[in-house]
C-alpha positions in Angstrom: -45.2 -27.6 75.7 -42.2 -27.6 73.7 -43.1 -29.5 71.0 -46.1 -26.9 70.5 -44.6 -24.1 71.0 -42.1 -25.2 68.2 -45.8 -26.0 65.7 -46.6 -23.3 66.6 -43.9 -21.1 65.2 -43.9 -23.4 62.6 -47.2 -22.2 61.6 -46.1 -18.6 62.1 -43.8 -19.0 59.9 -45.6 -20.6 57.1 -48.3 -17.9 57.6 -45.7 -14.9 57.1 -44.4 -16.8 54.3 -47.5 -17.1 52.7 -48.3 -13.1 53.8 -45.1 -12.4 51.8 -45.9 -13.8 48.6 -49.5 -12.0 48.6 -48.3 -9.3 49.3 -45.4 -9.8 46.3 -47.9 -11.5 43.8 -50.6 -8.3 44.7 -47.3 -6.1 44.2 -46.3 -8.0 40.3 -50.2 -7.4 39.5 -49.6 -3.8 40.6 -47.1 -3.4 38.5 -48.3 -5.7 35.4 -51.6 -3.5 35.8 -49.1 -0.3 35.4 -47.4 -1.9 32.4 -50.3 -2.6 31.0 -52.0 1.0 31.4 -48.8 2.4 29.8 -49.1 0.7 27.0 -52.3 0.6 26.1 -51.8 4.0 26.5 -48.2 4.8 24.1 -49.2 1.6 22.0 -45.0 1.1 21.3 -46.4 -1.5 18.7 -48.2 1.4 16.2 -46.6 3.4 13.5 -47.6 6.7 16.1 -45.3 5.5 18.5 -42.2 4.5 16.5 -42.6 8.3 14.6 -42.4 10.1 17.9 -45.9 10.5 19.1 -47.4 11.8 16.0 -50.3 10.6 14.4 -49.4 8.7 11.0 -52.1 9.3 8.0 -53.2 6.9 5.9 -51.0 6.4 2.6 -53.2 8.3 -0.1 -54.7 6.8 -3.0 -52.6 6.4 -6.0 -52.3 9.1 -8.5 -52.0 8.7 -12.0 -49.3 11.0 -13.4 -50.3 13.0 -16.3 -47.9 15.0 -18.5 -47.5 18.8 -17.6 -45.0 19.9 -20.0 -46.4 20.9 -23.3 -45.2 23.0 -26.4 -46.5 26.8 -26.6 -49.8 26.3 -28.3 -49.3 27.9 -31.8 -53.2 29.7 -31.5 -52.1 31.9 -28.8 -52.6 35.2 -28.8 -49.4 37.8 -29.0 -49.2 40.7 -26.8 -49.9 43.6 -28.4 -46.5 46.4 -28.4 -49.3 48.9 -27.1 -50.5 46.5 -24.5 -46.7 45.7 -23.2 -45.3 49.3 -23.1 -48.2 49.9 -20.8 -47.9 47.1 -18.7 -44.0 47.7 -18.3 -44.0 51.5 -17.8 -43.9 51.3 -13.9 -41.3 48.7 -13.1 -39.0 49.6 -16.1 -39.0 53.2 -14.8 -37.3 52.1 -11.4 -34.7 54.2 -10.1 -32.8 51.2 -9.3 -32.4 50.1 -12.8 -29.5 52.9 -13.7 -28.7 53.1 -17.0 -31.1 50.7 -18.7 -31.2 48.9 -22.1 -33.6 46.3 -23.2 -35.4 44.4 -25.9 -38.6 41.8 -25.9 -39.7 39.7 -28.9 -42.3 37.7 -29.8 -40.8 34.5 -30.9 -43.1 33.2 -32.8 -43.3 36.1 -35.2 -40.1 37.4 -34.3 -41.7 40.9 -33.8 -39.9 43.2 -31.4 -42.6 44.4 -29.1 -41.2 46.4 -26.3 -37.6 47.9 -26.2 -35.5 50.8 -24.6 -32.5 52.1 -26.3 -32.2 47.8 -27.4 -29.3 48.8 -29.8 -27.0 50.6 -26.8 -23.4 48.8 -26.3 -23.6 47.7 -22.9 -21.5 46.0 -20.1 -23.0 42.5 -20.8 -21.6 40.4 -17.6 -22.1 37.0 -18.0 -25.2 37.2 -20.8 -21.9 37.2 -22.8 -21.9 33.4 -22.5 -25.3 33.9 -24.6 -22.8 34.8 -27.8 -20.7 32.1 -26.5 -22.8 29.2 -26.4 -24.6 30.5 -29.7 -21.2 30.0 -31.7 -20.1 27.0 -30.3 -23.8 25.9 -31.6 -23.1 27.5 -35.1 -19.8 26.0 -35.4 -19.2 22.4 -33.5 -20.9 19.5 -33.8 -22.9 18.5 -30.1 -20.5 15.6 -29.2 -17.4 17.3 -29.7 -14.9 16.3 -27.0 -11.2 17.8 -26.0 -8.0 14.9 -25.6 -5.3 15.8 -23.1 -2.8 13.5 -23.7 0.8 12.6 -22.3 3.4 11.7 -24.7 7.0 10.8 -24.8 9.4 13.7 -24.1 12.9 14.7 -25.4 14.8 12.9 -23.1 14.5 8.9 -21.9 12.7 9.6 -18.7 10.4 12.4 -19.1 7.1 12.4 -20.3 4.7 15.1 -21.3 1.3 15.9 -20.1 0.0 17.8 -23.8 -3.0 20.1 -22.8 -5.6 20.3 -25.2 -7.8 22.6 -24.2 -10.4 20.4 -20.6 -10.3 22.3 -18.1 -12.7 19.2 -16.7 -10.0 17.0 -16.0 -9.9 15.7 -12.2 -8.1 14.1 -9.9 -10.6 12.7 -7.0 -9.9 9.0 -6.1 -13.3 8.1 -7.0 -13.2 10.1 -10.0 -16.5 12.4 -9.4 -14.9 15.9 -9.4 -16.6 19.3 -10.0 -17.5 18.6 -13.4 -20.1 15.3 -14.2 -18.3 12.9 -16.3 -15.1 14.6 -16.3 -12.0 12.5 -17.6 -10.0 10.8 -14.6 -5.8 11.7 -13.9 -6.1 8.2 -12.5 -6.7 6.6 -15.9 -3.9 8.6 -17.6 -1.6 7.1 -14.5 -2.5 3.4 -15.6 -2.5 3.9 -19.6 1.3 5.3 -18.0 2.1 2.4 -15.9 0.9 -0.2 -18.5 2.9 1.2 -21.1 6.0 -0.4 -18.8 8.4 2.3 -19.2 10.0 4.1 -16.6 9.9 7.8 -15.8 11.7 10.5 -13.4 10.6 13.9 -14.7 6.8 15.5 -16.0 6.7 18.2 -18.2 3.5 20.3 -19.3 2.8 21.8 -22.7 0.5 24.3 -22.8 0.8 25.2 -26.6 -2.5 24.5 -27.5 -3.3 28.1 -26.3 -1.3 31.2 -27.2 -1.6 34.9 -25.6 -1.8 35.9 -22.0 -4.0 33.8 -19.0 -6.2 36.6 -18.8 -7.5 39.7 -20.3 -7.9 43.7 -19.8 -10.7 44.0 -17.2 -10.3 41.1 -15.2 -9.0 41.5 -11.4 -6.8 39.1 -10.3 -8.0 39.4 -6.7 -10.9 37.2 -8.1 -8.2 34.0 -8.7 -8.5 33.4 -4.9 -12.3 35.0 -4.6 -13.5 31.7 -6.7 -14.4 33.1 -10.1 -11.5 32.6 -12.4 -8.2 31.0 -12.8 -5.1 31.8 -15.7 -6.6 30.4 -18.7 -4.3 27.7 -19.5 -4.8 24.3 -22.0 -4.8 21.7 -18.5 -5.9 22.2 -15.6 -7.7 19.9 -12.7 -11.5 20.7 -11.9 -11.2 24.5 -13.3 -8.5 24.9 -11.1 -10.2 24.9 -7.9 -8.4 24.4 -4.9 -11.4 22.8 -3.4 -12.5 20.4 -6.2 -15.7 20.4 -5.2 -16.8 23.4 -4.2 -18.3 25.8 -7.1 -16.3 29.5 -5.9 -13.2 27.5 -4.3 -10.5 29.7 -4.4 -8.3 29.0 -7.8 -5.1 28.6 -8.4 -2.2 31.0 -10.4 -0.6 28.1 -12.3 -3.1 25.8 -12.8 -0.7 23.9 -15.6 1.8 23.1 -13.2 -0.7 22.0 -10.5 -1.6 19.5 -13.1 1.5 18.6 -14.2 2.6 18.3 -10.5 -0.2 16.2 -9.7 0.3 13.7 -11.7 3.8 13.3 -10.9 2.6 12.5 -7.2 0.3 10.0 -8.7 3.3 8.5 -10.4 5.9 8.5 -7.5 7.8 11.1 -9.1 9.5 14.3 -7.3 6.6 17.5 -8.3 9.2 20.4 -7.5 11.4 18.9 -11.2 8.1 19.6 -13.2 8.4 22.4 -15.4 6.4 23.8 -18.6 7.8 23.0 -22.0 6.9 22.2 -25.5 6.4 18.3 -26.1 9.2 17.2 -29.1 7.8 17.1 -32.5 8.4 13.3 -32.9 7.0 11.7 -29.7 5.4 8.8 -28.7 1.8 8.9 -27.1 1.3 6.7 -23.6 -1.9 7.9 -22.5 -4.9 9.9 -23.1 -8.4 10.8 -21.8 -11.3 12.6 -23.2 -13.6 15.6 -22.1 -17.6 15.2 -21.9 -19.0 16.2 -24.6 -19.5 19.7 -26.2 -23.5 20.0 -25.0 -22.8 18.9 -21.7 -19.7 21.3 -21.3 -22.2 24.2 -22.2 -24.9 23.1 -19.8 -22.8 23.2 -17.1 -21.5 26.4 -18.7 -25.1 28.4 -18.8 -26.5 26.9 -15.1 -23.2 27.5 -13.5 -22.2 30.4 -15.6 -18.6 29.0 -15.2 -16.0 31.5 -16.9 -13.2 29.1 -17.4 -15.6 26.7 -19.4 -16.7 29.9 -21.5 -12.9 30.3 -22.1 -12.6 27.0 -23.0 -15.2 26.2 -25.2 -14.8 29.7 -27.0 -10.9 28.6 -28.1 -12.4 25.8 -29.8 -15.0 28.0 -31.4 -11.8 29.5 -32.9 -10.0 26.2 -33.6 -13.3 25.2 -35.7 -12.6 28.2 -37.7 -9.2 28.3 -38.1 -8.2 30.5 -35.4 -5.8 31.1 -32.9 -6.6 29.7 -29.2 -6.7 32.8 -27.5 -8.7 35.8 -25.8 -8.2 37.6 -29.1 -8.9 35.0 -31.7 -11.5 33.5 -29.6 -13.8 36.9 -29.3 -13.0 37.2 -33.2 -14.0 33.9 -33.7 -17.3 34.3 -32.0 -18.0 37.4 -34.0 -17.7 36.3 -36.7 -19.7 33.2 -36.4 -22.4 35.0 -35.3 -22.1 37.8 -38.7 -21.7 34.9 -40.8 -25.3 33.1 -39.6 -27.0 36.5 -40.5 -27.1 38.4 -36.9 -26.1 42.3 -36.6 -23.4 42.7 -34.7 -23.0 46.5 -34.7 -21.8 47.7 -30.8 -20.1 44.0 -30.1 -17.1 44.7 -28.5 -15.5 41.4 -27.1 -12.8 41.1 -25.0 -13.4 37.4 -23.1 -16.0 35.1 -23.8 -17.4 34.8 -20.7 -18.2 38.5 -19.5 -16.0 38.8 -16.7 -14.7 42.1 -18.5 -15.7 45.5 -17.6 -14.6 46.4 -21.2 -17.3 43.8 -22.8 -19.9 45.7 -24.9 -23.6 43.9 -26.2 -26.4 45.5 -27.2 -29.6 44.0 -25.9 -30.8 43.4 -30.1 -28.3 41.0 -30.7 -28.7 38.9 -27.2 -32.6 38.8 -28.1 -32.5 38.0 -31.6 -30.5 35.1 -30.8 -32.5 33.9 -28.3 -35.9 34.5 -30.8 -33.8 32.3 -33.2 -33.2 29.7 -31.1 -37.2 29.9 -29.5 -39.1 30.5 -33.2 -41.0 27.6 -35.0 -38.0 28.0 -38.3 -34.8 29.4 -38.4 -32.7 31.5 -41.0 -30.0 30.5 -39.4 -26.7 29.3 -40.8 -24.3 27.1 -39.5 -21.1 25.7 -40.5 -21.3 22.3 -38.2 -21.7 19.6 -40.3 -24.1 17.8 -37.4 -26.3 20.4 -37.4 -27.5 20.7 -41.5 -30.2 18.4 -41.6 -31.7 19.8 -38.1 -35.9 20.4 -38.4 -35.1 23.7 -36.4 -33.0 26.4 -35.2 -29.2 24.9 -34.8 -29.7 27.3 -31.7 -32.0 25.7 -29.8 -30.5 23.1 -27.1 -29.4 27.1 -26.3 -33.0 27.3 -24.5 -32.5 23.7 -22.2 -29.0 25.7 -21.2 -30.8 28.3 -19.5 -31.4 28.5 -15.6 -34.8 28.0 -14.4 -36.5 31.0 -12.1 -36.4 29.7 -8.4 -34.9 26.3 -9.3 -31.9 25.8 -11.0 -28.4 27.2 -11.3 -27.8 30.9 -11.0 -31.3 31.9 -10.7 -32.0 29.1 -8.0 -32.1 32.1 -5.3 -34.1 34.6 -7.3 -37.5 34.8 -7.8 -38.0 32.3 -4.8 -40.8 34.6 -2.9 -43.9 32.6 -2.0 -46.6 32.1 -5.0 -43.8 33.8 -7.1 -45.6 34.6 -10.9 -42.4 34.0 -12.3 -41.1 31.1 -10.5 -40.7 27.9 -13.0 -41.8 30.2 -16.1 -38.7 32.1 -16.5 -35.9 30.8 -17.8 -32.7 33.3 -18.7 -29.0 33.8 -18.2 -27.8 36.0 -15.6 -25.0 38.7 -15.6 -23.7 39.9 -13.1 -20.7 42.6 -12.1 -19.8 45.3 -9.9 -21.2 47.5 -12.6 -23.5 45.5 -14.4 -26.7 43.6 -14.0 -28.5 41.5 -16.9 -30.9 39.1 -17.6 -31.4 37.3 -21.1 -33.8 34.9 -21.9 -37.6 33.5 -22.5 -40.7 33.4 -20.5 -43.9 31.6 -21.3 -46.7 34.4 -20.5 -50.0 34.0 -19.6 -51.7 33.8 -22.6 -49.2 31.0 -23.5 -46.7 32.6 -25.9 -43.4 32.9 -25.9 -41.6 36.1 -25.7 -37.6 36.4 -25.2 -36.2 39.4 -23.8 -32.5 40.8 -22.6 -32.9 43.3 -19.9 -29.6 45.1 -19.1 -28.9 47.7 -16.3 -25.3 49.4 -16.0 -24.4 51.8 -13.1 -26.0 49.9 -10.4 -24.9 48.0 -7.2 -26.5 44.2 -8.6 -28.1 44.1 -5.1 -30.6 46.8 -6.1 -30.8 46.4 -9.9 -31.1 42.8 -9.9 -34.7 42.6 -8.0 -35.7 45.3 -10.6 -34.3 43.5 -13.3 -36.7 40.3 -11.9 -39.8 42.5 -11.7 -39.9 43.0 -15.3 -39.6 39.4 -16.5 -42.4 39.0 -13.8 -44.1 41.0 -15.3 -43.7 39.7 -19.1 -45.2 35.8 -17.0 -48.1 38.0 -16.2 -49.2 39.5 -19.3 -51.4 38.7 -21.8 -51.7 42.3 -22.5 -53.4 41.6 -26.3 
């Protein structure tokens, strides 16, 4: 009896083993089933899975690119003045465009079709770097670069950071600062370090320009707003504070910020550096050079960067024999402009990049420059050697300067509505003040022909005038109006 009583609980026991492992196996196969469902069901193995759940198309065919930017066809037909004035009566008669002044040309012919008081002095704002960018054309050569340099000063252990006019200079460790290209402190420091001399004390010379840092009609609250800083010959990425950030505030000295700087970079106390003339006889140690002239005045135009303009317009009067300075710098440009055959009766100049309320241009002369640079031939004179032999207008890389409607630069947050007419076809310089809002440049209309304009409205918060000013040149892309 024992021995099958202990058999039989043998078997008991071997039966609920065996009970267990069903019931485990059946439980696995649930669970395997489960899987199974789940992912036949999310499929983690597709491209819908690993993209969140949505449903991934199929790549498209290839498409073969075909050229989309052509040259005005030379058969198309010109507004007529009849057909424009007609066309432009209701959105040049907006309220909102105060005291208005205008001017629109066919390029081709250089026939003024449309105009309202065009030969009224007004507030230009920054069109002004129009005039600007025109003389520097006129009277550089494209490549033309700036050299700040540090020399040997009048004692055995100072040296002299020379300014010479690059306001571009930066220095970021990794040598990309607010302006593409610009020249590096860092490589001054080595060309210093390599020379093997030793140094205690930096000086800055600021020579190069003469005059004051800044001009009637500028307000110096706009130093820390971002817009400007004291015109001086060096200076670190414009000035800014923030090097890389477009309205940064500025600095008030932005000479001895340099000069400082690079006595940090050098190990050398920054509260002993001073501004003084570097000694006639001197020895150079180091130098770097600026971009070049045509990349300076693209940044210029699409950025409409006032210390640039002030920049580039000294050496506008350097070409011509000048002195650097707001004075000689507005004469220079005047004259420049006179001498290649453009009226400039009502230009009163006191900058060169328009931050002046006491700036005066007359919608005629910011036109005709533009139908220079835009015609098939030019008239035009120049006095930079590079620039003799050119096919056309020594005036046209003006037109690549410009901002592009609803893409680039200062007009990258106009004309931005959806399906807007003028979006991509416009392309102008802005200007804009307190008291003044303008826009200069070309537009490709409908019929395919070119037709530059300057639009100028005085008297007018920019908030209002500016969409007004944006209806016409929208209008001008819609136009045929033969």
């Amino acid at each position: 009896m024992v021995g099958r009583s202990r058999k039989n609980i043998g078997n008991l026991a071997a039966r609920r083993r065996r009970t267990i492992w069903i019931a485990v196996s059946a439980g696995v196969l649930v669970v395997v089933i489960a899987i199974g469902a789940v992912l036949v069901i999310l499929k983690p193995w597709t491209e819908e899975f690993r993209h969140g759940g949505l449903t991934v198309s199929a790549p498209p065919a290839p498409v073969k690119p075909f050229p989309q930017v052509v040259a005005a066809p030379p058969t198309a037909t010109s507004p007529s003045a009849r057909g424009l004035s007609a066309a432009l009566a209701k959105v040049a008669a907006a309220p909102d465009l105060g005291a208005f002044s205008a001017s629109v040309t066919d390029a081709d012919t250089r026939t003024v079709l449309w105009s309202v008081d065009p030969d009224k002095p007004m507030v230009p704002a920054s069109t002004a770097k129009v005039l600007t960018t025109a003389a520097a054309l006129l009277m550089l050569p494209p490549d033309h670069r700036l050299t700040t340099r540090v020399v040997t000063g009048a004692d055995p252990g100072e040296l002299v950071l020379v300014g010479g006019g690059d306001p571009t200079l930066t220095a970021q460790a990794d040598g990309k600062g607010y302006y593409p290209n610009g020249p590096r402190l860092a490589d001054l420091v080595s060309q210093i370090r390599a020379s093997g001399r030793k140094f205690d004390t930096v000086t800055v010379d600021t020579s190069a320009y003469a005059g004051p840092t800044a001009p009637a009609g500028w307000d110096p609250a706009d130093i820390a707003g971002g817009s400007w800083a004291p015109i001086e010959s060096v200076m670190i990425d414009g000035g800014r504070l923030d090097p890389l950030v477009e309205y940064s505030p500025r600095t008030p000295t932005p000479a001895l910020d340099a000069g400082r700087r690079l006595a940090v970079e050098l190990g050398l106390d920054p509260t002993k550096v001073r501004v003084d003339k570097a000694p006639a006889q001197s020895t150079e140690l180091a130098h770097v050079q600026s971009p070049p002239l045509r990349d300076r005045l693209r940044d210029m135009m699409v950025h409409s960067d006032d210390v640039l303009a002030e920049a580039i317009a000294r050496e506008i009067a350097a070409a011509g024999g000048g002195e650097a300075s707001f004075a000689g710098a507005a004469t220079a440009t005047g004259t420049a402009l006179a001498a290649a055959g453009f009226d400039t009766t009502g230009l009163t100049l006191l900058d060169a990049s328009g931050l002046s309320t006491d700036d005066r241009v007359p919608p005629r002369l910011l036109d005709r420059i533009l139908a220079e640079a835009a015609g098939p031939q030019s008239g035009v004179a120049t006095t930079s050697a590079s620039n003799t032999s050119a096919p056309s207008s020594p005036l046209a890389p003006l037109l690549d300067y410009l901002p592009v409607a609803g893409a680039t630069g200062s007009l990258a947050d106009r004309f931005t509505a959806k399906d807007h007419a003028a979006a991509g076809w416009v392309r102008a310089k802005t200007g804009t003040l307190s008291v003044s809002s303008a826009l200069a440049g070309y537009v490709l209309d409908s019929d395919g022909r070119v037709l530059t304009f300057a639009l100028m409205s005085n008297d007018r918060p920019p908030e209002a005038s500016r969409p007004a000013l944006d209806a016409i040149a929208a209008t001008l892309r819609d136009c045929g109006c033969s």
